[in-house]
N, C-alpha and C positions, 0 to 999 in steps of 0.2 A: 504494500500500500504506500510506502513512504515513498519507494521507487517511481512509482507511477506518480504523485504528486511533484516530488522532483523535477520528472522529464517535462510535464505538465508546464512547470513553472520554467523553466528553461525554454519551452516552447512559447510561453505568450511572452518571455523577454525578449528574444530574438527575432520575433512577430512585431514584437514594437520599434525594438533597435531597427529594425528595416523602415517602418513606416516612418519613423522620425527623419531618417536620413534621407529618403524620398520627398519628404515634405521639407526639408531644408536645402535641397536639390534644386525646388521648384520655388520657394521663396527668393533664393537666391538670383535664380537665372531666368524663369517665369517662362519656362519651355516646357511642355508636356508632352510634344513629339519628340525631344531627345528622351525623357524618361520613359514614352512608351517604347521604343526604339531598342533602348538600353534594357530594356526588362524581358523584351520578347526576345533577345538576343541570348538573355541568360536563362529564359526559360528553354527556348530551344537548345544550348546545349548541355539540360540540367539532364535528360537519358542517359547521353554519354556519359556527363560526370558518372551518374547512379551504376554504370555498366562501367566504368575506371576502377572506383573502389569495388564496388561487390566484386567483380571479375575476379583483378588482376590484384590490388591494394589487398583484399581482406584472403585471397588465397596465399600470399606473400606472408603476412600475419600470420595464416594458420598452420601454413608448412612452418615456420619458425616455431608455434607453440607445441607442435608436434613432437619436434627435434626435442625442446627441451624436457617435454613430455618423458620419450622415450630414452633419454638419458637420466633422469631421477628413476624411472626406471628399473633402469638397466642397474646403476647404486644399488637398488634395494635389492636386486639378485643375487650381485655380486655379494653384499655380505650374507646374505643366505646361504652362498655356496660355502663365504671364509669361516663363516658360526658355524654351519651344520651340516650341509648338501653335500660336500667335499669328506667330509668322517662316514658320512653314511654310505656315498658310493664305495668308497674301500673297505666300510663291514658287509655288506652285501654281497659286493666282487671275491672279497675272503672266503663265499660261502656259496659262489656258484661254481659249480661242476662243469657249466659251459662257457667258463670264461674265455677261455683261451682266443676263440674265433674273435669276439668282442676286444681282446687287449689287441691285436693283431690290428684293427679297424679300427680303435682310437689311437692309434701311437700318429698325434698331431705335430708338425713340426710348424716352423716357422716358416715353409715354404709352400704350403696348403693355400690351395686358392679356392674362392668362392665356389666352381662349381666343383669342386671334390670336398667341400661342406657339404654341397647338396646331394654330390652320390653318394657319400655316407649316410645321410639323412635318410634314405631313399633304403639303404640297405638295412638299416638298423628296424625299420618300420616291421621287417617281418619274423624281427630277430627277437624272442622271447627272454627276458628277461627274469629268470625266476632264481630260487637261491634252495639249497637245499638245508630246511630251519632244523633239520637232526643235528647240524654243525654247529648251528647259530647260537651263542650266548643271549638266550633272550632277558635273561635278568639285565646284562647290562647294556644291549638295548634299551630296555625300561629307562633304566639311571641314567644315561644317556640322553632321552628324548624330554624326561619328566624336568631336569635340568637348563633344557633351551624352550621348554613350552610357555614361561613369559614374553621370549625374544617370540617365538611365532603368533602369539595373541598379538603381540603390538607389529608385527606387519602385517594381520588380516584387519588391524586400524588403518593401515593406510591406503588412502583413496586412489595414489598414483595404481596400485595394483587392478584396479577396477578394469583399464585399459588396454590388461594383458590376461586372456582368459586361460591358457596355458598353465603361467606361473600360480595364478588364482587357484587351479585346480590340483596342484603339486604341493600348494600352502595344504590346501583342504585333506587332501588325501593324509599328509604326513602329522595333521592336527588330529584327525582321524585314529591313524595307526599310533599314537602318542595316546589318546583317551584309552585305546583298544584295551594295553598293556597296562596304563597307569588305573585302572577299575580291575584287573588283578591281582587279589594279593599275593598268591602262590602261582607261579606259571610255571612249577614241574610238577603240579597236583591237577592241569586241564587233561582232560582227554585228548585223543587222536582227535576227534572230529574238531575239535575247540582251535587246536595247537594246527589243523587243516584251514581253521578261517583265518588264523593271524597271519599264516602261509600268505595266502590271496590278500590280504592286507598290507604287507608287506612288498609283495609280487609288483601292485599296484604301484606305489611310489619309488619304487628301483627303477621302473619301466619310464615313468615319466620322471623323474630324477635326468638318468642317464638323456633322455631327448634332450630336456631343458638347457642343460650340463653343454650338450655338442652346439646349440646355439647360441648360448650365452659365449662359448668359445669365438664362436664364427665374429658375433659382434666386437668382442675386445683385438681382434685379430686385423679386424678392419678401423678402427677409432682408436685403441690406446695398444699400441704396444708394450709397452712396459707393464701394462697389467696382464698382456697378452702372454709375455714371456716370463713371470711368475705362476701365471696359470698351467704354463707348458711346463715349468718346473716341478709343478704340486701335482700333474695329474693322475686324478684315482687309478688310470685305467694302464698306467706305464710303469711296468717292475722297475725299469734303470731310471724311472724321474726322477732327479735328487734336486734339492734346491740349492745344491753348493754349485757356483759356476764357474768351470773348469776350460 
């Protein structure tokens, strides 16, 4: 309501500011064919102006707002990955049986272009991510996720995420798998069937982890190098990544 009174009053100001200046136009000089002249000249080319900015001006504007859109963003992945996304792909990787084909396919260098992002991309889509949880320390999983589950409540606050359904849904999944474990108090007293859901619970956010993970790579690879090549240092998926650089 306030907004609309605002515009409101902004609008009968600059409705006046016009008339005053038109009337001291014509006080002045006591022409009314110059000021109709002069008016129908800015009315006619008031389309174009409206078709300048809407067009060209305000798509200008929103590709800008975009950019920095997707680079707060892209921040907020990023420490996703440094807090938590980054420990989880190598406890999971720890406890797949089919990792092998997968380290073989992320071993990302610094010499990786765009579209061998996207033939990986392309490859990984039918490549099943699952882990075998006989292996798995699920207790310290637990302590592990119960741990960083303030840090995930305060990024499903943040609104920049609304504009990435992807990351949205890799929040949710692993706030999800985080409740699954933290509402058990004994998880070597569930049954097969039980310790079978947390399986598929877990399955879940490996799966979109690891997607996330190779994108989020792709972008630091094209815009920041230097976070590019910490990333190539730390990755889950590379037995020889060391961060000492040699």
């Amino acid at each position: 309501m306030d907004d609309k009174k605002w515009i409101m009053t902004l609008a009968l100001v600059l409705f006046i500011a016009s008339a005053s200046l038109y009337s001291l136009h014509f006080l002045i000089f006591h022409d009314l064919h110059h000021i109709g002249v002069f008016a129908l000249h800015e009315l006619a080319f008031l389309p174009l102006e409206v078709l300048i900015v809407t067009l060209v001006i305000h798509k200008l504007l929103d590709t800008r707002e975009k950019k920095k859109q997707l680079e707060k963003m892209n921040m907020v992945i990023g420490t996703f990955f440094s807090v938590i996304g980054t420990s989880l792909i190598s406890c999971f990787s720890k406890n797949n049986p089919n990792i092998t084909d997968v380290k073989n396919l992320l071993r990302i260098t610094d010499k990786w272009t765009d579209s061998e992002f996207d033939s990986v991309e392309k490859k990984m889509k039918v490549y099943d991510f699952e882990i075998d949880i006989s292996s798995l320390n699920l207790e310290k999983l637990k302590a592990f996720l119960i741990q960083k589950e303030d840090f995930m409540i305060r990024l499903l606050e943040n609104p920049v995420l609304l504009e990435h359904e992807k990351f949205t849904e890799l929040l949710r999944a692993t706030f999800h798998l985080t409740e699954e474990l933290h509402k058990r108090n004994e998880l070597s007293l569930c049954p097969e069937t039980d310790i079978k859901h947390l399986e598929g619970d877990i399955n879940r956010v490996y799966d979109l982890l690891a997607d996330e993970w190779l994108e989020y790579m792709q972008y630091l690879k094209s815009n920041y190098p230097y976070l590019f090549s910490l990333a190539l240092r730390t990755n889950p998926f590379d037995d020889d990544a060391t961060i000492i650089i040699k």
